[in-house]
Backbone as XML, in Angstrom:
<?xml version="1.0"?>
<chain id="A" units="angstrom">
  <residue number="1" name="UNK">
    <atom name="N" x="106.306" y="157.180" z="102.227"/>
    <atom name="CA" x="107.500" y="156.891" z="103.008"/>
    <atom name="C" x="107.182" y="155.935" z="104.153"/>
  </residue>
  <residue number="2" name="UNK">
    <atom name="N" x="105.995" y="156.297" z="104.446"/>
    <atom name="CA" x="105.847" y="154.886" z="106.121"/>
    <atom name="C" x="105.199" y="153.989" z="105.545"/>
  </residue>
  <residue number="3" name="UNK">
    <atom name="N" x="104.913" y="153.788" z="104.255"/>
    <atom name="CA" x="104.734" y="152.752" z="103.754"/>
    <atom name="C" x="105.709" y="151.694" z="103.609"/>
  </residue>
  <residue number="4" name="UNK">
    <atom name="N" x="106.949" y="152.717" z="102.988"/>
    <atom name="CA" x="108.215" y="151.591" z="102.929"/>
    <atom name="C" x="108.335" y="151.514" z="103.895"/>
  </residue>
  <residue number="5" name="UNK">
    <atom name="N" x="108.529" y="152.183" z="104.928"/>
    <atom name="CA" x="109.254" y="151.643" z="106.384"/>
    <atom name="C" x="107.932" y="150.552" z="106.844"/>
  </residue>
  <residue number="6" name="UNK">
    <atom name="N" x="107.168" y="150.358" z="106.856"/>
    <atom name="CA" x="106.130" y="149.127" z="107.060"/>
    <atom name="C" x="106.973" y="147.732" z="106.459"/>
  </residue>
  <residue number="7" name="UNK">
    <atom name="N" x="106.832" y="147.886" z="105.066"/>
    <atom name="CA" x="107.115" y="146.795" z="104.453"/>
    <atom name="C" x="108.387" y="146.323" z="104.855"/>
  </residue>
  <residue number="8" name="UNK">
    <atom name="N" x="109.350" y="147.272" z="104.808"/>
    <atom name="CA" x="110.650" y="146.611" z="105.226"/>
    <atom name="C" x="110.400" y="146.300" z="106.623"/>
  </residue>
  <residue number="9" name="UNK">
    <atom name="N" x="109.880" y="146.589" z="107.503"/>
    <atom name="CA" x="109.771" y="146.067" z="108.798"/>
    <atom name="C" x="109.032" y="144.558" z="108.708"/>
  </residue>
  <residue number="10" name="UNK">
    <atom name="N" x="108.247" y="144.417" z="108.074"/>
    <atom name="CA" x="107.364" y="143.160" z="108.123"/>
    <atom name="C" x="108.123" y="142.404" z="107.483"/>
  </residue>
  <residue number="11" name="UNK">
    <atom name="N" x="108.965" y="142.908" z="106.145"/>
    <atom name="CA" x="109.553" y="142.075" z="105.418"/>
    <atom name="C" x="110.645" y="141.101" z="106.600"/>
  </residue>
  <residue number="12" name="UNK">
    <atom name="N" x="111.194" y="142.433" z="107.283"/>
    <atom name="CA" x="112.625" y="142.065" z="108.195"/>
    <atom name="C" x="111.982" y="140.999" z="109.092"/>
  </residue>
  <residue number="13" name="UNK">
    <atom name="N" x="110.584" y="140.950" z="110.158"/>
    <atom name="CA" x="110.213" y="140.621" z="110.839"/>
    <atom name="C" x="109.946" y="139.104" z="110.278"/>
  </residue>
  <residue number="14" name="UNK">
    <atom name="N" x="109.404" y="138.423" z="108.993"/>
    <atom name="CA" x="109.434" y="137.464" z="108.358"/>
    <atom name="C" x="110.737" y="136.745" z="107.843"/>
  </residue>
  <residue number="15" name="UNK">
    <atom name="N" x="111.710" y="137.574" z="107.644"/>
    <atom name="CA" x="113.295" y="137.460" z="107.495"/>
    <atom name="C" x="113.785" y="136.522" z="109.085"/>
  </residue>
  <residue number="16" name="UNK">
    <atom name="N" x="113.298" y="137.308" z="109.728"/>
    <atom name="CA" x="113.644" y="136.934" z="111.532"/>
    <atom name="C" x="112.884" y="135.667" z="111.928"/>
  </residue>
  <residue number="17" name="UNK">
    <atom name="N" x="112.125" y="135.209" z="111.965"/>
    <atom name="CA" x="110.931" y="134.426" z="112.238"/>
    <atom name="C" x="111.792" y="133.185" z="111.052"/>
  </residue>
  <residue number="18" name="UNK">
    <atom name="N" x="111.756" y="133.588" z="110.026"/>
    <atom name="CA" x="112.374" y="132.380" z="109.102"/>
    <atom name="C" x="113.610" y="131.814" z="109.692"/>
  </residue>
  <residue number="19" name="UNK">
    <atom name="N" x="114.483" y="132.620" z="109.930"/>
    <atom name="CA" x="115.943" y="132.102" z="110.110"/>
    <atom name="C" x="115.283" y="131.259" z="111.960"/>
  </residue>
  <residue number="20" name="UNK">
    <atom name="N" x="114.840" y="131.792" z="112.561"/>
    <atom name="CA" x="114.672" y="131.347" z="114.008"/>
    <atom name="C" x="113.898" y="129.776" z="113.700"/>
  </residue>
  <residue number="21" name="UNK">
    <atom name="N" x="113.346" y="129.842" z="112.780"/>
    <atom name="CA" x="112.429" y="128.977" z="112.632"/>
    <atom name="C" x="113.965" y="127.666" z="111.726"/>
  </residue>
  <residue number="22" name="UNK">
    <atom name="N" x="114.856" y="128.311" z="111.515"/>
    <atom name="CA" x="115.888" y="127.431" z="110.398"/>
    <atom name="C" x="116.861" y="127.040" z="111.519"/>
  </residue>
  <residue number="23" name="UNK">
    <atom name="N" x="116.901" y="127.846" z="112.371"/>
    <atom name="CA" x="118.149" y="127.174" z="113.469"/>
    <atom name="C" x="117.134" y="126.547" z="114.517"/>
  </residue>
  <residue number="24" name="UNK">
    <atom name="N" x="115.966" y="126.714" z="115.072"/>
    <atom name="CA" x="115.276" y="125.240" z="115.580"/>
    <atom name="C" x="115.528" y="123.995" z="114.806"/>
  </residue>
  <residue number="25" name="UNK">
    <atom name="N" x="115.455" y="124.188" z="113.410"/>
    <atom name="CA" x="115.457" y="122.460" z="112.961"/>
    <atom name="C" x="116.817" y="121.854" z="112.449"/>
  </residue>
  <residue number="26" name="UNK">
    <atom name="N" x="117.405" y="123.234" z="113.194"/>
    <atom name="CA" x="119.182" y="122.548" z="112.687"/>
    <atom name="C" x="119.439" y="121.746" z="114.706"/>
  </residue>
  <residue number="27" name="UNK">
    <atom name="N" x="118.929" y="122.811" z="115.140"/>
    <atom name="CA" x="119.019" y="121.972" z="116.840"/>
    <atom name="C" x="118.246" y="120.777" z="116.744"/>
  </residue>
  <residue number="28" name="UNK">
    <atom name="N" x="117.208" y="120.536" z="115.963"/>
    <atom name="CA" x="116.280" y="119.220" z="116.223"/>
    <atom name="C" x="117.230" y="118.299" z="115.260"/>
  </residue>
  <residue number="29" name="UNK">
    <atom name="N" x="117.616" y="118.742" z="114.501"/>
    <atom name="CA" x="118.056" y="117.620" z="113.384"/>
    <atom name="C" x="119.957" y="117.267" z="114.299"/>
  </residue>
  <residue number="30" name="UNK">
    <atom name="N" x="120.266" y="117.979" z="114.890"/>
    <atom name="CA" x="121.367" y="117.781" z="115.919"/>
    <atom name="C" x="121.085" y="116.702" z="116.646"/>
  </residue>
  <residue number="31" name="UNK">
    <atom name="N" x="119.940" y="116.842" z="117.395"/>
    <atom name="CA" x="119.832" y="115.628" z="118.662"/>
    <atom name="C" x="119.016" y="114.868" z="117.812"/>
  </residue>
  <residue number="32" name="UNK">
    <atom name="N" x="118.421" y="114.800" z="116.519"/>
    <atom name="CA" x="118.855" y="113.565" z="115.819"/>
    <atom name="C" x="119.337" y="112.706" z="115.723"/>
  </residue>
  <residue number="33" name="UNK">
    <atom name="N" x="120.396" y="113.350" z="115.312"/>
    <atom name="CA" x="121.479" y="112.808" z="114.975"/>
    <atom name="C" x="122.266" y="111.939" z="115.893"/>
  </residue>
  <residue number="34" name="UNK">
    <atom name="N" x="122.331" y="112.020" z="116.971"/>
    <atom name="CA" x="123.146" y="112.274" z="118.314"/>
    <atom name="C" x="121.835" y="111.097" z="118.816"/>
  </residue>
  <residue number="35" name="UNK">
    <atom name="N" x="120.800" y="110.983" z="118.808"/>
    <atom name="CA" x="119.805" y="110.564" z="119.216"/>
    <atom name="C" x="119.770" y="108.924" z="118.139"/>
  </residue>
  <residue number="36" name="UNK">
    <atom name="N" x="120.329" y="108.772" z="117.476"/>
    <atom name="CA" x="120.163" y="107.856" z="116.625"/>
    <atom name="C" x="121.172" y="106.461" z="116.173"/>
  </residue>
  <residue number="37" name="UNK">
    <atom name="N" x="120.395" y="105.395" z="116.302"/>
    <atom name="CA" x="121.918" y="104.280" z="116.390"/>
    <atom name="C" x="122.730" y="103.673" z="114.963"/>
  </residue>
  <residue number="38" name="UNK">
    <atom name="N" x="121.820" y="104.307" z="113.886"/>
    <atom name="CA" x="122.343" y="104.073" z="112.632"/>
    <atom name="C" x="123.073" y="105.283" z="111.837"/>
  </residue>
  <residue number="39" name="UNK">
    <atom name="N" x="124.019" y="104.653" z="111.457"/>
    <atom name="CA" x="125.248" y="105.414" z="110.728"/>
    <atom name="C" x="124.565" y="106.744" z="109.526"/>
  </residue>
  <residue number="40" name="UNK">
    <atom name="N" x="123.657" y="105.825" z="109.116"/>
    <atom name="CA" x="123.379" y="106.229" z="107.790"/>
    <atom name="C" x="122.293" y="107.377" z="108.139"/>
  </residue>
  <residue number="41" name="UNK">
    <atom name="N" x="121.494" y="107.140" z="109.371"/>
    <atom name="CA" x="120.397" y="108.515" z="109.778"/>
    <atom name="C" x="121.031" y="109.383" z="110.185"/>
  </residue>
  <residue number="42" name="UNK">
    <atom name="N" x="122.507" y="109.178" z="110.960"/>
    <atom name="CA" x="123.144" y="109.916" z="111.781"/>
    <atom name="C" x="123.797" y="111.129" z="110.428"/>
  </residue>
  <residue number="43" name="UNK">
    <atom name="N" x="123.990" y="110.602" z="109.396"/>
    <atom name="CA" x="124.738" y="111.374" z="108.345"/>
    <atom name="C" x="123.572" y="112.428" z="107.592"/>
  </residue>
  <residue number="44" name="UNK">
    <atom name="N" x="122.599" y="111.927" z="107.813"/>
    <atom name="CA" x="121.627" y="112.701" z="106.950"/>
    <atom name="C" x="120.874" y="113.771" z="107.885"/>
  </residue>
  <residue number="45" name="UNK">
    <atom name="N" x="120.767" y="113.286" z="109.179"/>
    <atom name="CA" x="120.433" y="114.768" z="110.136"/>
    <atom name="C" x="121.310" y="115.137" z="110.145"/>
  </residue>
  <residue number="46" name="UNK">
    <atom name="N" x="122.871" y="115.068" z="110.185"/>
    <atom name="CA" x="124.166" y="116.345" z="110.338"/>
    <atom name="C" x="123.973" y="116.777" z="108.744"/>
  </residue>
  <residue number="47" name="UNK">
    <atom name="N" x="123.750" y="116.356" z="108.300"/>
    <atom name="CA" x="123.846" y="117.008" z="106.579"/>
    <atom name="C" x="122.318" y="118.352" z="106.868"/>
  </residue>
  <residue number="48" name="UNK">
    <atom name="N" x="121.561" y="117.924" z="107.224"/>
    <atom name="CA" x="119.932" y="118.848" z="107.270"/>
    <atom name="C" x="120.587" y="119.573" z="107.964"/>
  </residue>
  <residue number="49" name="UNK">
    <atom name="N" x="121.276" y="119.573" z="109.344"/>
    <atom name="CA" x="121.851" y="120.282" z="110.210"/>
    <atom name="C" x="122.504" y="121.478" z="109.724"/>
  </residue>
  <residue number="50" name="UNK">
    <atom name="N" x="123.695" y="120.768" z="108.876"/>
    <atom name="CA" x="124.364" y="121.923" z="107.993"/>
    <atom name="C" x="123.804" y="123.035" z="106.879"/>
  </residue>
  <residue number="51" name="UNK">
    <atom name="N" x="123.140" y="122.257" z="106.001"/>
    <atom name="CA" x="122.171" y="122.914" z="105.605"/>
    <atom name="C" x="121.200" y="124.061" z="106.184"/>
  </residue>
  <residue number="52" name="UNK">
    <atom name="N" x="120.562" y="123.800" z="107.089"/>
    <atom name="CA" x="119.443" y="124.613" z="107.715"/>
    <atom name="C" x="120.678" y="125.673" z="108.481"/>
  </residue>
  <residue number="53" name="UNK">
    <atom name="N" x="121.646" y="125.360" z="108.551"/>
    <atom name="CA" x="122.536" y="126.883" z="109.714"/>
    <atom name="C" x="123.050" y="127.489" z="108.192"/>
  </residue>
  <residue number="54" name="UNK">
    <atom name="N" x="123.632" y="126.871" z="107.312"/>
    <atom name="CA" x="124.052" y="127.526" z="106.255"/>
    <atom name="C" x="123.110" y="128.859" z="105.933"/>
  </residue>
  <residue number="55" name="UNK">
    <atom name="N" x="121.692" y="127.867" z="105.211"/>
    <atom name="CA" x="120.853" y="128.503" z="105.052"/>
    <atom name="C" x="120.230" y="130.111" z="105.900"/>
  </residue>
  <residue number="56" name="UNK">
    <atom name="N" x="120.135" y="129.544" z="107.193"/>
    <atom name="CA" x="120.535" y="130.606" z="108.218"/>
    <atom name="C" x="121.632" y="131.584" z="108.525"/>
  </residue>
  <residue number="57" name="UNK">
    <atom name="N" x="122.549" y="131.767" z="108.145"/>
    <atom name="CA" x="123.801" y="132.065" z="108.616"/>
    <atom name="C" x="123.813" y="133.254" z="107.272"/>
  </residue>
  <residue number="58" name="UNK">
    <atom name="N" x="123.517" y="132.819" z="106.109"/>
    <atom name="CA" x="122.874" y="133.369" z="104.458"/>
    <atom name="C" x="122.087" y="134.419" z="105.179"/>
  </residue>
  <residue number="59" name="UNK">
    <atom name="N" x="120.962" y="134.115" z="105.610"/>
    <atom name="CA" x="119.565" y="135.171" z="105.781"/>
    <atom name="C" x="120.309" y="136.485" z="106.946"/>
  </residue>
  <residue number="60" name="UNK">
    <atom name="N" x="121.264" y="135.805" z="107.708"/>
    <atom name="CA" x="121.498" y="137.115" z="108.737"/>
    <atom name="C" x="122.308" y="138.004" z="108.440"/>
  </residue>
  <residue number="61" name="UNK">
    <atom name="N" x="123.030" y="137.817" z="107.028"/>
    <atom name="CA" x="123.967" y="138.371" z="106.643"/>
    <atom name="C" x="125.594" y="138.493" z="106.576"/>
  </residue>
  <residue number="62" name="UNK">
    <atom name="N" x="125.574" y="137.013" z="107.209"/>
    <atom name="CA" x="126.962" y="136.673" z="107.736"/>
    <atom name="C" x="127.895" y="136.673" z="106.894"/>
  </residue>
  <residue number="63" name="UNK">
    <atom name="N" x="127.639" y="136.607" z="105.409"/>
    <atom name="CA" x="128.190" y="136.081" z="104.347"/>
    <atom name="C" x="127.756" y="136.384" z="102.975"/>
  </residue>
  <residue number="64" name="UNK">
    <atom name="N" x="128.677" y="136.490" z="102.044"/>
    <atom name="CA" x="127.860" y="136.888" z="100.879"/>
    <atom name="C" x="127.500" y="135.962" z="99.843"/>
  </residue>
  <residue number="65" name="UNK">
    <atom name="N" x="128.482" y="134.936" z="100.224"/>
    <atom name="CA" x="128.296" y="133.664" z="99.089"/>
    <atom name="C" x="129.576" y="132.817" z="99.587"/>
  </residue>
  <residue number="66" name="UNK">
    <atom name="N" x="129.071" y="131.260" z="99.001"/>
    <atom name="CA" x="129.561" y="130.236" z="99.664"/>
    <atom name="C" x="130.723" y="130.001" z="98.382"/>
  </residue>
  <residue number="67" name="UNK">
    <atom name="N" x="132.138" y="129.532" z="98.460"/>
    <atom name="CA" x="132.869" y="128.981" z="97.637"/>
    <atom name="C" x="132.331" y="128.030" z="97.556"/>
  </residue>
  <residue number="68" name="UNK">
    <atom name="N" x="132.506" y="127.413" z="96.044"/>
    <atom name="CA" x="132.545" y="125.833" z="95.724"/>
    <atom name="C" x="133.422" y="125.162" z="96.687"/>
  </residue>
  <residue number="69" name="UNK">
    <atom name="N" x="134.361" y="125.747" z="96.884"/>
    <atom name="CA" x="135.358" y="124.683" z="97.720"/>
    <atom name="C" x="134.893" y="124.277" z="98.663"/>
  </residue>
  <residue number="70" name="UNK">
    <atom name="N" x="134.166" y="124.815" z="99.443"/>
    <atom name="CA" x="133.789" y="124.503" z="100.737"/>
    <atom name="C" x="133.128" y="123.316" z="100.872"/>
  </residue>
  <residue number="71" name="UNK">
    <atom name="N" x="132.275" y="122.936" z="99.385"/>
    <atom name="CA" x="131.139" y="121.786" z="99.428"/>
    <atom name="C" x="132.821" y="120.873" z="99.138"/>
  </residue>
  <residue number="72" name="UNK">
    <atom name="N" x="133.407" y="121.063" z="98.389"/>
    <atom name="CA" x="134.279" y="119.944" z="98.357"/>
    <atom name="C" x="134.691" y="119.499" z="99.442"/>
  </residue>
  <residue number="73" name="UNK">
    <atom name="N" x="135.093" y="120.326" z="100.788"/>
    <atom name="CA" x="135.790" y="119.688" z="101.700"/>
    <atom name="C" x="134.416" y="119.007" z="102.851"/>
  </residue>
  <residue number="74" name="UNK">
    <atom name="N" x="133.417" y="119.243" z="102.131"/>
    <atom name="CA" x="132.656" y="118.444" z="103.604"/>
    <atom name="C" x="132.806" y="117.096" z="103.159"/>
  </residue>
  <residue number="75" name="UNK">
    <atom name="N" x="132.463" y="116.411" z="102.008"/>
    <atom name="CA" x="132.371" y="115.455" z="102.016"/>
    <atom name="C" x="133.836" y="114.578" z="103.018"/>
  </residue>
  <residue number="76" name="UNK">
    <atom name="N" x="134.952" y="115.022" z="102.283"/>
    <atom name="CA" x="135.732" y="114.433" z="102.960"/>
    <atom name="C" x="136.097" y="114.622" z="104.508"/>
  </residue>
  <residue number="77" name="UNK">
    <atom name="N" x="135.344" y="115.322" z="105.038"/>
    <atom name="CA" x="135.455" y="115.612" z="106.494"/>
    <atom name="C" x="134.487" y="114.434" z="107.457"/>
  </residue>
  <residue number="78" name="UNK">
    <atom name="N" x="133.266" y="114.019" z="106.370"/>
    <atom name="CA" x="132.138" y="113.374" z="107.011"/>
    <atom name="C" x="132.961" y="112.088" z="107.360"/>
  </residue>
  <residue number="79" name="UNK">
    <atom name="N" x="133.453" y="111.824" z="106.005"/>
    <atom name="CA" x="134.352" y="109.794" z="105.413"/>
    <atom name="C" x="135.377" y="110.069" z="106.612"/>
  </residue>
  <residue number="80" name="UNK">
    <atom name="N" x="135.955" y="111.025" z="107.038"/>
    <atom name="CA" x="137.007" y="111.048" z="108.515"/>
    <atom name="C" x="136.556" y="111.105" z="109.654"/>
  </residue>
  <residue number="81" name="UNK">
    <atom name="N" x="135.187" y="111.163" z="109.465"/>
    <atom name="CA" x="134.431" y="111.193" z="111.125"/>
    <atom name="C" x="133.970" y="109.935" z="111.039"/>
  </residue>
  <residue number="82" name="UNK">
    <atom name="N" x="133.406" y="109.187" z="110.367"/>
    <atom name="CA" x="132.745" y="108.216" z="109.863"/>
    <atom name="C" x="133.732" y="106.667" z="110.368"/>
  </residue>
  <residue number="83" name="UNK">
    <atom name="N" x="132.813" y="105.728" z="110.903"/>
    <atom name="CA" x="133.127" y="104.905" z="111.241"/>
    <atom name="C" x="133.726" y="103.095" z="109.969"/>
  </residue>
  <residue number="84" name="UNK">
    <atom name="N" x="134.514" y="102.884" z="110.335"/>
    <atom name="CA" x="135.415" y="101.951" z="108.714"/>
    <atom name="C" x="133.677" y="101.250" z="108.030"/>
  </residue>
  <residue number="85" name="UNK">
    <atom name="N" x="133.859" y="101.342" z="107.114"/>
    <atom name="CA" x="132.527" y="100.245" z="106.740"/>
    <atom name="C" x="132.670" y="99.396" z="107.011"/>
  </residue>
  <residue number="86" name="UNK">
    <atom name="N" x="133.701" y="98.883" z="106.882"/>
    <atom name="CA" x="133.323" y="97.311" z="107.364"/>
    <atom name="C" x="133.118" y="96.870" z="109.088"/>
  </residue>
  <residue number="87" name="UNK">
    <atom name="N" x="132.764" y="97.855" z="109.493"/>
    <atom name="CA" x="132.238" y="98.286" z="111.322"/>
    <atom name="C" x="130.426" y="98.381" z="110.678"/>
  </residue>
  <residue number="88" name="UNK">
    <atom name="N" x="130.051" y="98.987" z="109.781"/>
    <atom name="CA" x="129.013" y="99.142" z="109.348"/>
    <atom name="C" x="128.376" y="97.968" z="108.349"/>
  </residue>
  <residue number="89" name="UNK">
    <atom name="N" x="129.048" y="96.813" z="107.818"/>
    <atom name="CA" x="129.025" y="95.918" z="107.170"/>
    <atom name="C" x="128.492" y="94.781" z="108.058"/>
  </residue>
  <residue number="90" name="UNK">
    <atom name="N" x="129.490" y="94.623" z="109.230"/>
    <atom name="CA" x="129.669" y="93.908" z="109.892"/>
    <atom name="C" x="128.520" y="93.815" z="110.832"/>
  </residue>
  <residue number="91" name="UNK">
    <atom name="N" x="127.872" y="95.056" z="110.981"/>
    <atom name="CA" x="126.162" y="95.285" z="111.809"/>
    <atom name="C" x="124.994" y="94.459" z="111.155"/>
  </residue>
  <residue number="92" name="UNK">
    <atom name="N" x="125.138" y="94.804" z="109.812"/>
    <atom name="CA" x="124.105" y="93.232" z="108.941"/>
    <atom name="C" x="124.441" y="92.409" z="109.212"/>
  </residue>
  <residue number="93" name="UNK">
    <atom name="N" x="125.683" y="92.110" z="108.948"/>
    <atom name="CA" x="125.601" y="90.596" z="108.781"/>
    <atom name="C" x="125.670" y="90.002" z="110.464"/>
  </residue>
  <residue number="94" name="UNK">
    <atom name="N" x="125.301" y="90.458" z="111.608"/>
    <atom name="CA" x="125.329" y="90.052" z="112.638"/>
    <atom name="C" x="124.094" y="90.261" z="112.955"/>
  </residue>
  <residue number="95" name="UNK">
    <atom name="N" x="123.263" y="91.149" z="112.689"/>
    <atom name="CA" x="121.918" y="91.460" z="113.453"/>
    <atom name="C" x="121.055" y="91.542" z="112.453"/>
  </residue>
  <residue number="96" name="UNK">
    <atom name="N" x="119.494" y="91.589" z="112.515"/>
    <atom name="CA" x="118.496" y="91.623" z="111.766"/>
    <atom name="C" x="118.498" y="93.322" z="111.771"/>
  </residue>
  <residue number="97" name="UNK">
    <atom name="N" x="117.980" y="93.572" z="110.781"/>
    <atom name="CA" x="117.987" y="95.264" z="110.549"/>
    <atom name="C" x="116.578" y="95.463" z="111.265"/>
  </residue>
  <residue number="98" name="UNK">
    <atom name="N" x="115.981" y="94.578" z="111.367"/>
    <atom name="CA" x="114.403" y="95.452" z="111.738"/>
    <atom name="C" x="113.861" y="95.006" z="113.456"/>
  </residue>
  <residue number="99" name="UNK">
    <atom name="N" x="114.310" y="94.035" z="113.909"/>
    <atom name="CA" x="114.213" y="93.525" z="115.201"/>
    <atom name="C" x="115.388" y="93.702" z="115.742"/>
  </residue>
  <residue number="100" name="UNK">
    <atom name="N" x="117.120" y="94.006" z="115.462"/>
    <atom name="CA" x="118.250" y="94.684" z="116.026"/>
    <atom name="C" x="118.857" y="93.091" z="117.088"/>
  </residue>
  <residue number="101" name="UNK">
    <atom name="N" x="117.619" y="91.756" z="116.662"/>
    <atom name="CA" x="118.472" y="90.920" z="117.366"/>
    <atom name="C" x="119.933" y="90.260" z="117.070"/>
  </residue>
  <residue number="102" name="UNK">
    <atom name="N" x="120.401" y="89.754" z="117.765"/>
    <atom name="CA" x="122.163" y="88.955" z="117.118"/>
    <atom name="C" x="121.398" y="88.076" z="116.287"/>
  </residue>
  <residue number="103" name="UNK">
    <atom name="N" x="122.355" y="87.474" z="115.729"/>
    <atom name="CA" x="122.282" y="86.535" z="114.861"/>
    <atom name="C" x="122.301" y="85.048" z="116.359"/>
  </residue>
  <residue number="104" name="UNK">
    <atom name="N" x="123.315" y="85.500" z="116.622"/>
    <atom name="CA" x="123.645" y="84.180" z="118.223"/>
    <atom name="C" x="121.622" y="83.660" z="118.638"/>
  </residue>
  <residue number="105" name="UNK">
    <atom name="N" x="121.237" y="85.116" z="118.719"/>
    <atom name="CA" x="120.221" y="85.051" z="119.691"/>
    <atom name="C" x="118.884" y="84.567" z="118.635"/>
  </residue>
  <residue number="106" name="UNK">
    <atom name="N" x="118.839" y="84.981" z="117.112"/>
    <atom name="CA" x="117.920" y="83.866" z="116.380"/>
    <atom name="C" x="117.899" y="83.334" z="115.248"/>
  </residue>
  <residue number="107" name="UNK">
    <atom name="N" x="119.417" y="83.139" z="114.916"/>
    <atom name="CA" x="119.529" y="82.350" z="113.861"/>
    <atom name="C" x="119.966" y="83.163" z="112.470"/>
  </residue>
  <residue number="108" name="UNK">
    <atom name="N" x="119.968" y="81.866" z="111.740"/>
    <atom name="CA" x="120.473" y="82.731" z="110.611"/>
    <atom name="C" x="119.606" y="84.053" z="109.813"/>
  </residue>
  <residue number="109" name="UNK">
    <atom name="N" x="120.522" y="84.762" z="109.057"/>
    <atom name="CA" x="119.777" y="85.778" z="108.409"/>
    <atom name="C" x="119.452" y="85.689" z="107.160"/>
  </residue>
  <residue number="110" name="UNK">
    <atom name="N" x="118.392" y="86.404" z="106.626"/>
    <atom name="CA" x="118.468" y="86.590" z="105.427"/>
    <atom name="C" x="119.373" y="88.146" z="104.690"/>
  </residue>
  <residue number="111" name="UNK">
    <atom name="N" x="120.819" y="87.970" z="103.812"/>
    <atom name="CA" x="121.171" y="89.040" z="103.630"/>
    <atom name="C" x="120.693" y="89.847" z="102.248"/>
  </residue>
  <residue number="112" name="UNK">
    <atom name="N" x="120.740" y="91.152" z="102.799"/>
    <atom name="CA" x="120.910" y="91.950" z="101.286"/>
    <atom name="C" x="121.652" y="92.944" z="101.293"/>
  </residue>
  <residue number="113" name="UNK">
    <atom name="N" x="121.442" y="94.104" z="100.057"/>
    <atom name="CA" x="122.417" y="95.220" z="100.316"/>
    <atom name="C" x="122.167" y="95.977" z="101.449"/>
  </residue>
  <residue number="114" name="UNK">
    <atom name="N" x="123.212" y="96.069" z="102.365"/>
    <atom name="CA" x="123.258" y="96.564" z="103.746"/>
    <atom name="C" x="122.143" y="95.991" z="104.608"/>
  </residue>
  <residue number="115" name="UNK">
    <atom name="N" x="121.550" y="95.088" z="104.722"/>
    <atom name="CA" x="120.398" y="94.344" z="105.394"/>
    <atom name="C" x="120.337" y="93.246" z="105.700"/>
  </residue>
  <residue number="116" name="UNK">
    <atom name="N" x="119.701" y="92.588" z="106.895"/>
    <atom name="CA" x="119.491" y="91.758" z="107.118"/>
    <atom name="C" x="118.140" y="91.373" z="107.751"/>
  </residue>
  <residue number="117" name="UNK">
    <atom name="N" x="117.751" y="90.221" z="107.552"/>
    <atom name="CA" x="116.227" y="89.885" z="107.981"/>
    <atom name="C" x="116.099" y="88.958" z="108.596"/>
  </residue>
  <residue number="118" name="UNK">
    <atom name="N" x="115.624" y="88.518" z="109.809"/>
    <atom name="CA" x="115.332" y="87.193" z="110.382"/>
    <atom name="C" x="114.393" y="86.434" z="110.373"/>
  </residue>
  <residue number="119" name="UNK">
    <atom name="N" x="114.267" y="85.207" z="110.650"/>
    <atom name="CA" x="113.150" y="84.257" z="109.759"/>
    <atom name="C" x="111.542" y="85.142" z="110.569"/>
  </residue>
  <residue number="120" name="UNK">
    <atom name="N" x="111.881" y="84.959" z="112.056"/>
    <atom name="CA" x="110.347" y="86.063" z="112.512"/>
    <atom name="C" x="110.068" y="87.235" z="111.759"/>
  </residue>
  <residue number="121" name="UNK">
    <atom name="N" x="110.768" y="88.439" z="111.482"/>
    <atom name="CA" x="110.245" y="89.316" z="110.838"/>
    <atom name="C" x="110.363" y="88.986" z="109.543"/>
  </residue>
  <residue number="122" name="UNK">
    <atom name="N" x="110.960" y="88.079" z="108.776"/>
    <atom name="CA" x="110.369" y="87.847" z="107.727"/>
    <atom name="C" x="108.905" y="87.554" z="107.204"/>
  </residue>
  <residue number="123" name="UNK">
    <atom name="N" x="108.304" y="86.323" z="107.990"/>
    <atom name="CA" x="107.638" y="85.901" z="108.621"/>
    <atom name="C" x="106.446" y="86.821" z="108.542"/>
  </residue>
  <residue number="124" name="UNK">
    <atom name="N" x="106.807" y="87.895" z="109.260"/>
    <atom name="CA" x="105.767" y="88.892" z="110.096"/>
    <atom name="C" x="105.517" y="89.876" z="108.755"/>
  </residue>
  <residue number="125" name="UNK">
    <atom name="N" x="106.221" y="90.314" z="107.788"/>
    <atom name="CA" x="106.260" y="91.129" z="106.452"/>
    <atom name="C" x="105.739" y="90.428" z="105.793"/>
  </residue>
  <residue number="126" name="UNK">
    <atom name="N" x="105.527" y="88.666" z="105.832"/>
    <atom name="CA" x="105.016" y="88.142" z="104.816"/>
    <atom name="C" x="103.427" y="88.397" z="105.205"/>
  </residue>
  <residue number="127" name="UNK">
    <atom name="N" x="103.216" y="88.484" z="105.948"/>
    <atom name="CA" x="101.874" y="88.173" z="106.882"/>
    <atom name="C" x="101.086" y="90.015" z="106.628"/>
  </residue>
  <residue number="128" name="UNK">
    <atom name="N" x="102.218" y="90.393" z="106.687"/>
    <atom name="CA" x="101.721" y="92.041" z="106.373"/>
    <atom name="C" x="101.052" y="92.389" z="104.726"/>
  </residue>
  <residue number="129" name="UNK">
    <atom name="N" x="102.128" y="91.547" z="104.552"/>
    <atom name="CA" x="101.592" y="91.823" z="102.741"/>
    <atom name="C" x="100.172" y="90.888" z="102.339"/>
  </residue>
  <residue number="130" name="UNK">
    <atom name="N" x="100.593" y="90.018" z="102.955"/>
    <atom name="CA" x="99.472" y="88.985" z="102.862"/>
    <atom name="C" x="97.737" y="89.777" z="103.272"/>
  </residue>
  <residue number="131" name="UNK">
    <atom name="N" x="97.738" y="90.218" z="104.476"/>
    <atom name="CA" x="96.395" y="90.956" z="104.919"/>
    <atom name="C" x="96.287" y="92.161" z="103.570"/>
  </residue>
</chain>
């Protein structure tokens, strides 16, 4: 008998420690998020975010199981928080993705999907690959 009561205590105590350990990296992946000037990082720490409290929220007993529906409505909740793409379009084709300068300030870019490159850090990647 104080055997089981051991195990379930250690078990519970590892139960506890996990979830504490799942809502730290939903707070870190928060000021991430919040911490970050691109659209696209900002979506993927609130997504870890959600995840890791879900996950948490599961272990404490809050809940017994998640509807399907629920995953349906995040997506469309994110696309309504979410800034027009072409606000996010419009960030390439004005600035270099990897130096964040204007285009005004050095010239033209090189474009791609969602990217842009300027002749210096081009330049500087060629030189990388090169060594």
């Amino acid at each position: 008998m104080e055997q089981d009561f051991r195990k379930k205590t250690f078990r519970g105590a590892k139960v506890e420690d996990l979830i504490k350990e799942l809502e730290n990296l939903s707070t870190l992946c928060e000021g991430k998020s919040e911490q970050s000037a691109h659209i696209e990082r900002q979506r993927f720490y609130e997504g870890m975010a959600i995840a890791y409290t879900t996950i948490a929220v599961k272990l404490k007993g809050e809940f017994d199981y998640i509807e399907p529906k629920v995953f349906d409505e995040l997506y469309p909740a994110i696309n309504r928080t979410s800034p027009p793409k072409s606000e996010i379009e419009n960030e390439f084709l004005s600035n270099c993705s990897f130096c964040h300068r204007s285009k005004e300030e050095i010239g033209d870019l090189a474009l791609g999907p969602n990217v842009s490159i300027c002749q210096e850090c081009l330049e500087f990647g060629s030189e990388v690959i090169n060594s």
